[in-house]
C-alpha positions as CSV (number, residue, x, y, z in Angstrom):
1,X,0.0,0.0,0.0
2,X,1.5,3.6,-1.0
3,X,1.2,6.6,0.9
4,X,-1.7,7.9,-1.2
5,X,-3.2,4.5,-0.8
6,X,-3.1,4.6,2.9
7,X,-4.1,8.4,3.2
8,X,-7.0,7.3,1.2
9,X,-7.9,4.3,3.1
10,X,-7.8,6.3,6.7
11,X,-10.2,9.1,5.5
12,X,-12.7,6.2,4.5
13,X,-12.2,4.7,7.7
14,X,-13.1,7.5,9.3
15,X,-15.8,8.6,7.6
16,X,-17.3,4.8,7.7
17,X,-17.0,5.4,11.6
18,X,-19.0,8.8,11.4
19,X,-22.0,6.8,9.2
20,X,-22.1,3.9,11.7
21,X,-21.7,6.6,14.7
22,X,-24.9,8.3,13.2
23,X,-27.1,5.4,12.4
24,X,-26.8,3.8,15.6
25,X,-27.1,7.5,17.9
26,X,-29.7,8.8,16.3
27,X,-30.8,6.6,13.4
28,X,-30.2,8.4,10.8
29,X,-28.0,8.4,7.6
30,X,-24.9,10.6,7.7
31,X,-24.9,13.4,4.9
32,X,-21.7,15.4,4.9
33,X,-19.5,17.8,7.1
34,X,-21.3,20.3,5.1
35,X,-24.4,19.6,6.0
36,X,-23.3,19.3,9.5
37,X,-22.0,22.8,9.7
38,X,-26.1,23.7,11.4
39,X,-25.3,21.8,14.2
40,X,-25.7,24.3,16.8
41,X,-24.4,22.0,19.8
42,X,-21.9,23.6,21.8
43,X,-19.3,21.6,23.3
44,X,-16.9,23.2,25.3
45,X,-18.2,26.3,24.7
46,X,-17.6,26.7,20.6
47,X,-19.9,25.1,18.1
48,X,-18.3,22.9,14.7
49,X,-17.4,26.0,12.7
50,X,-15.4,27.5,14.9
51,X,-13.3,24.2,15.7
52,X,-13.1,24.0,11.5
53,X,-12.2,27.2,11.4
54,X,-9.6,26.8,14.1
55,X,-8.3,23.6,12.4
56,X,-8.4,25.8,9.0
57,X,-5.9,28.5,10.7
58,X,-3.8,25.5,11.4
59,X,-4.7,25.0,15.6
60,X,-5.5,21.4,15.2
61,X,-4.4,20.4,18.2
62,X,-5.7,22.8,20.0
63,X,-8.9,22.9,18.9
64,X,-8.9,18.9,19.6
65,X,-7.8,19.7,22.8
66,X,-11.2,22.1,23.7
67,X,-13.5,20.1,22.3
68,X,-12.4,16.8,24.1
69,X,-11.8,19.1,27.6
70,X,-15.4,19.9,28.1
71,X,-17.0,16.9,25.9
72,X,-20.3,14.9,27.9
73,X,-19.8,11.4,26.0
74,X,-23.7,10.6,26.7
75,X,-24.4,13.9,24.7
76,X,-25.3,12.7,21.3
77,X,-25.0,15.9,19.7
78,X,-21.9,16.7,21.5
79,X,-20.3,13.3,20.1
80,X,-21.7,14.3,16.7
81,X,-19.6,17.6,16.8
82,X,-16.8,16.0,17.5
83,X,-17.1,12.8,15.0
84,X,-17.4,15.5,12.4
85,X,-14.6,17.6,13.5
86,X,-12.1,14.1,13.0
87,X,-13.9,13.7,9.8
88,X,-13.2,17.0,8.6
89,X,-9.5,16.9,10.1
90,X,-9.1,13.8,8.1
91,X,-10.1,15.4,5.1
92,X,-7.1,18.0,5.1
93,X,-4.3,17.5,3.0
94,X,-1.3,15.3,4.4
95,X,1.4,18.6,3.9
96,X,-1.1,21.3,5.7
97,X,-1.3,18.0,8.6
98,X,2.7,17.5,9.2
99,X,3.0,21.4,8.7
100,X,0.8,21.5,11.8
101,X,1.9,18.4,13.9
102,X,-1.1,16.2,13.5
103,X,-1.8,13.3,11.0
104,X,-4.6,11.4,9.6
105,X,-3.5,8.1,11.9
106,X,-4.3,11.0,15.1
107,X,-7.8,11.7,13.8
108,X,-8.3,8.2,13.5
109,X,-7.2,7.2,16.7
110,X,-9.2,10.2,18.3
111,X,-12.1,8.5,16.5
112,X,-12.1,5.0,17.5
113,X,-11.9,6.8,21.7
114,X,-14.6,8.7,20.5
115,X,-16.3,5.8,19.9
116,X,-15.1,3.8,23.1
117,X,-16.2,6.8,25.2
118,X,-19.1,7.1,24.0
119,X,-20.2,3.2,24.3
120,X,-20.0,2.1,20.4
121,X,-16.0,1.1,20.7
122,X,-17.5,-2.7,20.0
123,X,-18.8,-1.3,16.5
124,X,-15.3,0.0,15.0
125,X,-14.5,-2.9,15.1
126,X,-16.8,-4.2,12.7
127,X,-15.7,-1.7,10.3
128,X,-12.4,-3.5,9.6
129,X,-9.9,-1.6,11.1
């Protein structure tokens, strides 16, 4: 597997987890990060666009950081905010990642203890990671 492959194969994973995160919390089919972007949960304090726009001005890590600080795992939409903000994360480009010290196998990691936190950690595995 090259590189691209495996870049490839990590944002799928990821965005596999998000569908299966969605149908099972709230039963209902996953459309996109855009369509996500109305979500007005607040979690830690800051709803989705401003942790994408913080991840945009390169504060990856930090934003991660805020949103897991004051996350309520038994808060659906607050676990929804943040399965969308590793979705989006994932979705950056490898160079803009390293340039900020975060990489696709982070989101994904940050994922599957999303999942574990939240009680679903039995269903990533079922997605074949």
């Amino acid at each position: 597997m090259n590189f691209e492959d495996e870049k490839d194969y990590i944002m799928r994973l990821i965005k596999e987890m998000v569908r299966v995160l969605f149908s099972l919390m709230l039963g209902k089919s996953y459309i996109s990060v855009e369509e996500e972007k109305q979500n007005k949960t607040e979690v830690s304090g800051m709803k989705l666009p401003d942790y994408m726009e913080m991840v945009d001005e390169g504060n990856v890590n930090e934003a991660e950081n805020i949103l897991l600080d004051g996350i309520d795992y038994s808060d659906r939409n607050s676990v929804r905010v943040a399965a969308v903000f590793y979705q989006y994360v994932s979705e950056k480009e490898e160079e803009f990642l390293q340039l900020h010290n975060y990489s696709r196998e982070e989101a994904l990691d940050g994922m599957k203890q999303l999942m574990e936190n939240a009680g679903y950690g039995q269903f990533y595995q079922d997605i074949n990671i």
